[in-house]
C-alpha positions as CSV (number, residue, x, y, z in Angstrom):
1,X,0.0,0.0,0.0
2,X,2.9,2.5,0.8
3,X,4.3,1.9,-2.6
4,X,1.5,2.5,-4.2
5,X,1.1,5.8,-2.9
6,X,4.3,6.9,-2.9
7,X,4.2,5.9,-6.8
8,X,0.9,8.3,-7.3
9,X,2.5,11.2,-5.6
10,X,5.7,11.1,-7.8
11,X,3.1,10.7,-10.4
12,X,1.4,13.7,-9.4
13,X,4.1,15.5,-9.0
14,X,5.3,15.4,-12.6
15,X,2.1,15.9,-13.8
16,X,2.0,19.2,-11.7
17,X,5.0,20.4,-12.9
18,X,4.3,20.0,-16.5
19,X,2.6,22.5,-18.8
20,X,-0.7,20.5,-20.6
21,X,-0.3,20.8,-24.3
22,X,-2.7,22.0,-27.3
23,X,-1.4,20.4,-30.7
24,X,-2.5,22.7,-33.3
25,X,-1.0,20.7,-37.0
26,X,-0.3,22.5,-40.3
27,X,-1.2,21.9,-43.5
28,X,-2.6,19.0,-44.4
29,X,-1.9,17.9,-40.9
30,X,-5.8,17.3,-40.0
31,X,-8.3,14.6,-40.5
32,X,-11.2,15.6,-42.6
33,X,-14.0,13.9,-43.5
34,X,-16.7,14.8,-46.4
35,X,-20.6,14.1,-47.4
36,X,-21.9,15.1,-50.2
37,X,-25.6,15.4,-52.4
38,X,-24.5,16.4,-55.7
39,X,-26.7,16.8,-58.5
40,X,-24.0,15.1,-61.1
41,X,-20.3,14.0,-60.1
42,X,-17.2,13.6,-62.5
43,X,-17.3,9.6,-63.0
44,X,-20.0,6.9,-63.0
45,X,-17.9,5.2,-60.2
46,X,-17.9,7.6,-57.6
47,X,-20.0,5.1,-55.8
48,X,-23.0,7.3,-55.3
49,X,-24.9,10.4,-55.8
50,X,-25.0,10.5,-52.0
51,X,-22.8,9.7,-49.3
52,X,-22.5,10.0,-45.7
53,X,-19.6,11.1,-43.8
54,X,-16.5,9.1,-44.8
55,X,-12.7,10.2,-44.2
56,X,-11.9,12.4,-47.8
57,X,-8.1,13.1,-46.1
58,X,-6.1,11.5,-45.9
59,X,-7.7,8.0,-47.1
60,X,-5.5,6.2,-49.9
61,X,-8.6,4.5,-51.4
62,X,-9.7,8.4,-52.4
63,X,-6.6,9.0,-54.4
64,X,-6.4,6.0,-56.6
65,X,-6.7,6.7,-60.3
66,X,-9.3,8.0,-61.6
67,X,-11.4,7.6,-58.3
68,X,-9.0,10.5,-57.0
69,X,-11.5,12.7,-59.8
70,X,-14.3,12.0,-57.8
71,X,-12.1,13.0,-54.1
72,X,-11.0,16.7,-56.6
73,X,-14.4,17.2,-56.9
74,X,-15.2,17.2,-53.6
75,X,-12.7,19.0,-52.0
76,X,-12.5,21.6,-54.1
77,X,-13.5,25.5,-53.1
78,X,-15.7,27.9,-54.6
79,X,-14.1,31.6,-54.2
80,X,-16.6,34.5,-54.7
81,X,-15.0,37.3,-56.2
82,X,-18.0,39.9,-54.7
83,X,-17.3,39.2,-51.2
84,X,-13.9,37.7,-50.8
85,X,-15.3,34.4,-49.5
86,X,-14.8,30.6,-49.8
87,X,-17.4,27.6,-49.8
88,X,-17.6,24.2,-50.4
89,X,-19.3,23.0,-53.6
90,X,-23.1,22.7,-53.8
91,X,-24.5,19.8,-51.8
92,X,-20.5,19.1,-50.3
93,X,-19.7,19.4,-46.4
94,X,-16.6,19.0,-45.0
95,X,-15.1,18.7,-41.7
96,X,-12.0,18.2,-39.1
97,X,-13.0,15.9,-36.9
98,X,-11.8,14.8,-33.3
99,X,-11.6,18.8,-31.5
100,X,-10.3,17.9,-28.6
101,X,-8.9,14.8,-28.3
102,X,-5.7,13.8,-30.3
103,X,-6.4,11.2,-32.3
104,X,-6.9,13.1,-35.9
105,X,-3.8,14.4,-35.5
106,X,-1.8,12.0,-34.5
107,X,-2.3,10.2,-37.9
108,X,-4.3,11.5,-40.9
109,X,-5.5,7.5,-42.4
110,X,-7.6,5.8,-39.7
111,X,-7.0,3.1,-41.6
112,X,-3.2,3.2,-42.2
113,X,-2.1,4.5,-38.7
114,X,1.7,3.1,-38.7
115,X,2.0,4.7,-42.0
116,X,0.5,8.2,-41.9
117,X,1.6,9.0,-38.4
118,X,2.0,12.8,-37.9
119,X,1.8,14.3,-34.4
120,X,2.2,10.5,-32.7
121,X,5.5,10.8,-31.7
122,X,5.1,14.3,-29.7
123,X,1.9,13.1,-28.4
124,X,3.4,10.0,-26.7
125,X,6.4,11.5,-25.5
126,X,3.8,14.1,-23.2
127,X,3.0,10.9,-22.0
128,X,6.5,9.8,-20.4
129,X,6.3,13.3,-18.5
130,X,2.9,12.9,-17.2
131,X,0.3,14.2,-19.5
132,X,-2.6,12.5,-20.5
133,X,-4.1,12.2,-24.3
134,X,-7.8,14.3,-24.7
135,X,-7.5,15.7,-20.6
136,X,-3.7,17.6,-20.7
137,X,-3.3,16.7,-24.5
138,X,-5.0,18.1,-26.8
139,X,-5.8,18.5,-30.5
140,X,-7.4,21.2,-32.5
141,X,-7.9,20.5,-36.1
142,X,-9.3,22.5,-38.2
143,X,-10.0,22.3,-42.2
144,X,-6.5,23.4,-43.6
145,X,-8.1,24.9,-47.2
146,X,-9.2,28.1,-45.3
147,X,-7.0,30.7,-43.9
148,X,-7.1,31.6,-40.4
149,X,-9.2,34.5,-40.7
150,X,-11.9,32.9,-42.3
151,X,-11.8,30.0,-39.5
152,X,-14.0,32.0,-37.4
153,X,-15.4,28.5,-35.6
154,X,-11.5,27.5,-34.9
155,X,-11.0,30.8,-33.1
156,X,-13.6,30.3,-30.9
157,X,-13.2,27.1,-30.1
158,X,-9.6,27.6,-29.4
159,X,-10.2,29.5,-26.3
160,X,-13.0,27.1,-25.3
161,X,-10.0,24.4,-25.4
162,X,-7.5,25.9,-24.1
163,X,-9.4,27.3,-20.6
164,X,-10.9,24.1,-20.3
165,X,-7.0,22.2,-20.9
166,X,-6.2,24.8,-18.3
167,X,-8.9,23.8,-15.5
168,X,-8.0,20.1,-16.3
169,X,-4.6,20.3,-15.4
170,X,-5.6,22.0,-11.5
171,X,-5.0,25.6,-13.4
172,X,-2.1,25.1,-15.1
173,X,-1.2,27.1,-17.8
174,X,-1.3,25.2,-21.6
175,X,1.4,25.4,-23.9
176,X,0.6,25.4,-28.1
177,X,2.9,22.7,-29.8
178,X,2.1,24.1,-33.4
179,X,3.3,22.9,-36.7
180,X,3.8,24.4,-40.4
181,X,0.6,26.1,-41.5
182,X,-0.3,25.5,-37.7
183,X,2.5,28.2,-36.3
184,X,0.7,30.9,-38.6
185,X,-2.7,30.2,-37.1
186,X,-1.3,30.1,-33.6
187,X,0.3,33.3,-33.9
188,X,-2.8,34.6,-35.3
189,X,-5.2,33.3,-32.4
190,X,-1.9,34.2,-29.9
191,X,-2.5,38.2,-31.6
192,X,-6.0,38.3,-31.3
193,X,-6.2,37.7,-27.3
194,X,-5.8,40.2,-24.7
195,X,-2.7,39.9,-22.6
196,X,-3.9,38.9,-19.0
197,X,-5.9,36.4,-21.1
198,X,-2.2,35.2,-22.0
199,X,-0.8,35.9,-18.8
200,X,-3.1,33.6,-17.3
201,X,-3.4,30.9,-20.0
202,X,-0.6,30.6,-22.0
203,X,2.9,28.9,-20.7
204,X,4.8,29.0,-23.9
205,X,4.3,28.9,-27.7
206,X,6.4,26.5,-29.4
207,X,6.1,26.5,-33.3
208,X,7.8,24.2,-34.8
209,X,8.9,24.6,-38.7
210,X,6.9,27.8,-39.2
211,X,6.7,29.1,-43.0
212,X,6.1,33.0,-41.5
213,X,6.9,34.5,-44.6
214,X,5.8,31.7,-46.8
215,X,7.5,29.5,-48.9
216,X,8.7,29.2,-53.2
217,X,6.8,26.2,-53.8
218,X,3.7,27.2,-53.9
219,X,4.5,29.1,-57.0
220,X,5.0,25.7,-58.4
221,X,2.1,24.5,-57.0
222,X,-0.3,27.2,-58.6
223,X,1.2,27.0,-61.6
224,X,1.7,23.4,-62.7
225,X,0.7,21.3,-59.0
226,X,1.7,19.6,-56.5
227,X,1.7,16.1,-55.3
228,X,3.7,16.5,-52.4
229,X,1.2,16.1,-49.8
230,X,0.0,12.9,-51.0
231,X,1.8,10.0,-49.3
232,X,4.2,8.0,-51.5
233,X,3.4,10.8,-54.5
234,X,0.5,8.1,-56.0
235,X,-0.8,10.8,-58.2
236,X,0.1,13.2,-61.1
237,X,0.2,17.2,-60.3
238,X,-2.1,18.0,-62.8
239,X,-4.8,15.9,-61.7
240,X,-5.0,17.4,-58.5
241,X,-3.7,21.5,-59.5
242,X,-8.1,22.7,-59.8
243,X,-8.5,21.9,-56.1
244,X,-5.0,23.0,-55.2
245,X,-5.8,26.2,-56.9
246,X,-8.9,27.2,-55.1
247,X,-7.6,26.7,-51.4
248,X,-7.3,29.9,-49.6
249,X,-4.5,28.8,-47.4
250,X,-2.3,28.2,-50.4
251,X,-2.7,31.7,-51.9
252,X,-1.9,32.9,-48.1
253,X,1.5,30.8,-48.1
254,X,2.7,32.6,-51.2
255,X,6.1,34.0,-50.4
256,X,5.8,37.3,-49.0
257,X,6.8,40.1,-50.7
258,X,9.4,42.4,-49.0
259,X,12.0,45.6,-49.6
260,X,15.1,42.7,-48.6
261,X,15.9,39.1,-48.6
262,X,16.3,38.8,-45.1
263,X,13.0,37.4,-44.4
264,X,10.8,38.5,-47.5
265,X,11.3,38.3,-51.4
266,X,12.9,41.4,-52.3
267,X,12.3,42.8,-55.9
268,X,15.6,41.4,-57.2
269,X,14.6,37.7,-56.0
270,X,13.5,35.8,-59.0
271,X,11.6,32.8,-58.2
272,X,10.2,31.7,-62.0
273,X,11.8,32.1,-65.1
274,X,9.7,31.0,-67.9
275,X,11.0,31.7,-72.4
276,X,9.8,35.0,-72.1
277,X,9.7,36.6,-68.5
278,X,10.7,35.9,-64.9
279,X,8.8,36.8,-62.0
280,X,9.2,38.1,-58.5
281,X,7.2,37.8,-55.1
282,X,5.9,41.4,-56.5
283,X,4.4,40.0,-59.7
284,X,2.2,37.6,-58.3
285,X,-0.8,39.4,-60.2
286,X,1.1,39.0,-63.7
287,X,1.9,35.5,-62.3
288,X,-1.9,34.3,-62.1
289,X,-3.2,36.3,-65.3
290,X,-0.3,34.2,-67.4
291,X,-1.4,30.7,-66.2
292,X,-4.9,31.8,-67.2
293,X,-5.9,31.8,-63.6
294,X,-7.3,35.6,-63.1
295,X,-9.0,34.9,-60.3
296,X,-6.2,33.7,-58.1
297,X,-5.7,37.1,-58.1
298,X,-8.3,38.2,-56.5
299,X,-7.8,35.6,-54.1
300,X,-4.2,37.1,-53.5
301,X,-5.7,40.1,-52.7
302,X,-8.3,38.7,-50.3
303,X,-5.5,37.2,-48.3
304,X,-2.5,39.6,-48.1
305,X,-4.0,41.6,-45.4
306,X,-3.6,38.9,-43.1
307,X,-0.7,37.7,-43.9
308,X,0.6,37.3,-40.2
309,X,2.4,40.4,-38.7
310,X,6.3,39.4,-37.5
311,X,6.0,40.7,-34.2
312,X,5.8,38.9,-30.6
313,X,2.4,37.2,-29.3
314,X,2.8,38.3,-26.1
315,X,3.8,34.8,-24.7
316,X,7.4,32.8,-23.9
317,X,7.8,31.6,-27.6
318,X,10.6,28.5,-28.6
319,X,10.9,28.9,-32.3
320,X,11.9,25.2,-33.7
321,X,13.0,24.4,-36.9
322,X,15.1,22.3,-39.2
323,X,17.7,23.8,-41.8
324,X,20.5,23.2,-43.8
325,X,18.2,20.9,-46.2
326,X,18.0,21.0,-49.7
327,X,15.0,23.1,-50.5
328,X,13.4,24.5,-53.6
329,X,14.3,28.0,-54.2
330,X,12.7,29.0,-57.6
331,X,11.9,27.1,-60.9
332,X,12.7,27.4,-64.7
333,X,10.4,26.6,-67.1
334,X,12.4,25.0,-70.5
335,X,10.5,26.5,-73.6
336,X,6.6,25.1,-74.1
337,X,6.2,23.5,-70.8
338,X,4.9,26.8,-69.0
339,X,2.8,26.1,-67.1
340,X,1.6,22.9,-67.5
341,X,4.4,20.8,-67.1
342,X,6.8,20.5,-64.3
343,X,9.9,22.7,-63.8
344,X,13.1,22.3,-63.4
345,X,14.3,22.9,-59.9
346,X,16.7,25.4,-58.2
347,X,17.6,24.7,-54.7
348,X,18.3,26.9,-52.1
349,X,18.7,26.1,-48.1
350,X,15.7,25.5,-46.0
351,X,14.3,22.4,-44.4
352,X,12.9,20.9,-47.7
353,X,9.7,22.5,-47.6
354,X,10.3,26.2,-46.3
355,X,13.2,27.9,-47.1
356,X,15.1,29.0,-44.3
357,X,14.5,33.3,-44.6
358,X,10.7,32.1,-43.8
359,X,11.4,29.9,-41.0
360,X,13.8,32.3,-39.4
361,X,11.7,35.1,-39.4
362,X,10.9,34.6,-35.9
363,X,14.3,35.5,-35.0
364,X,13.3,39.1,-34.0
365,X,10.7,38.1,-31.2
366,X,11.0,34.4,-30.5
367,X,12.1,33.6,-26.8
368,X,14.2,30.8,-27.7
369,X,15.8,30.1,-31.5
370,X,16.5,26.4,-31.9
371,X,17.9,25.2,-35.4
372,X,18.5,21.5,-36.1
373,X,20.6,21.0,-38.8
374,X,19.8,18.6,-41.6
375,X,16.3,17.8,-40.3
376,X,13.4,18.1,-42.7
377,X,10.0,19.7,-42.4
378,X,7.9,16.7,-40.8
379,X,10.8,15.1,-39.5
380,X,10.9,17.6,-36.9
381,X,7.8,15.6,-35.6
382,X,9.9,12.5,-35.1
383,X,13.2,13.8,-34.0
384,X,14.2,13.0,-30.4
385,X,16.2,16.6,-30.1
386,X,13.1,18.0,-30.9
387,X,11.3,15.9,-28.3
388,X,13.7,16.2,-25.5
389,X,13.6,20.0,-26.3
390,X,9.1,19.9,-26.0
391,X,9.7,18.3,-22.5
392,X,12.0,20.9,-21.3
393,X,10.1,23.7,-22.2
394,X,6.7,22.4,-20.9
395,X,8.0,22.1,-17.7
396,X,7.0,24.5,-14.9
């Protein structure tokens, strides 16, 4: 009986000294699931007319040939160029499931777990310091095609979370483990709170691999898509470049345009070179009227004003992230395959995905500065450095 209890207090004792933690992932970092009605659909086999809720990312059986039409259709956005706004198609709902608990983010395939594991390995290491999955961890999901600012249910839930992670933990304050995509929102949220909110709340922000200024490839991504999200690349970029296109999160990750190459794209930074022209961070509107996409323009426009502001949240923040990776820099296009082919590459330094003046841009308010050199984007979310680094900084 005496070991018992002396095993609970020591148990209680790290628990008590350890921050609880809200895991907020980046893009393509949630679960989401889809039903549609449609009145008509791409393919005679996309099953039915109707279908209830059933996982539309990341689920492998979705992406196969030809089916992965029918997955396009769904999860592509509507952008209306009157009031700046983004919808789902007709009859189509989409969700993030799991607010709250931790499970839809610690692997996007329910079906695949051991191979689409994301925030697993961050998640079980809380664990071996006391911290408990869906009481003092936490996930907040959300549907990574929207921005932040059009999020609004996000937002609020947030702070719903986060005081009731707070109260769980016997008033502890929570610290935000964000990644990618998932930093930007945090900082966001972070900006939009008064500061005795924070002051009560908040232990420490820790984003990890944050594109702050955004990153080169999604220049290639508008232009001739992307694949890269899709585990094991099964699919072609043009198949998917329509619903890649109409995402408002991917016109908000456009590099930034800036007056230096510090942490923006300066004038003098040429990131596509086609036969006739290049282009700059400041020519994004030239950019979208050549690839016969006018309206991504608009959509540029609808998102630049809250592209995040570099200054401090108000919080203890541990900026994480991996560098001296090869990382795409800019792209030439060999005469007649602009834009519908893809480029050939010119690398920079980064951590494979975000090029290292975006992820450093934190430098100027971040707390801590942590670089690990020649770890990759989502590698960071399996490295032990990074780990061992999380359980030092949640403690209190």
């Amino acid at each position: 009986m005496l070991v018992l209890i002396v095993v609970a207090l020591c148990f209680l004792s790290v628990a008590a000294g350890t921050s609880p933690v809200i895991l907020v992932p980046g893009d393509g970092g949630s679960q989401l699931q889809g039903r549609w009605d449609k009145e008509k659909t791409p393919h005679f086999y996309c099953a039915n007319k109707q279908k209830d809720w059933y996982t539309l990312w990341v689920a492998v059986t979705e992406l196969a040939p030809g089916i992965i039409d029918c997955w396009s259709d769904t999860i592509v956005m509507d952008f209306d160029n009157d009031t700046g706004t983004f919808s789902n198609r007709p009859g189509v709902e989409i969700r993030a499931p799991g607010f709250g608990g931790t499970d839809t983010v610690e692997y996007l395939d329910p079906d695949l777990k051991s191979a689409t594991k994301y925030f697993y390995g961050i998640a079980q290491t809380l664990t071996t310091v006391g911290l408990k999955r869906g009481v003092t961890i936490r996930g907040a999901p959300y549907d990574f095609r929207l921005a932040v600012h059009s999020n609004k249910a996000w937002l609020a839930n947030m702070t719903d979370l986060i005081e009731e992670t707070y109260k769980n933990s016997g008033n502890t304050p929570v610290t935000i483990v964000a990644h990618s995509m998932g930093c930007l929102y945090s900082l966001y949220y972070l900006h939009q709170m008064p500061q005795s909110w924070k002051d009560t709340f908040i232990h420490a922000f820790i984003p990890i691999s944050g594109p702050w200024t955004g990153t080169v490839s999604q220049l290639r991504l508008f232009a001739s898509g992307s694949a890269d999200l899709v585990p094991g690349h099964l699919i072609r970029p043009l198949s998917v470049r329509k619903e890649q296109r109409s995402w408002e999160s991917n016109a908000w990750l456009l590099p930034v345009a800036g007056v230096d190459s510090n942490h923006t794209w300066s004038k003098s930074d040429i990131i596509v070179t086609t036969a006739t022209r290049n282009y700059t961070a400041h020519d994004m509107h030239s950019f979208f009227s050549d690839i016969q996409f006018a309206v991504g323009s608009a959509m540029y426009d609808e998102v630049r004003p809250h592209n995040v502001v570099m200054q401090s949240p108000g919080v203890k923040t541990h900026c994480l992230y991996g560098t001296d990776v090869k990382t795409e820099a800019a792209y030439k296009y060999p005469a007649g395959s602009w834009p519908d082919k893809q480029p050939d590459k010119v690398y920079g330094v980064g951590d494979g995905t975000v090029n290292r003046r975006s992820l450093t841009a934190c430098q100027g308010w971040a707390t801590g500065f942590h670089e690990f050199p020649n770890v990759g984007h989502t590698e960071m979310l399996t490295n032990a450095d990074v780990f061992s680094m999380i359980k030092q900084i949640v403690a209190v």
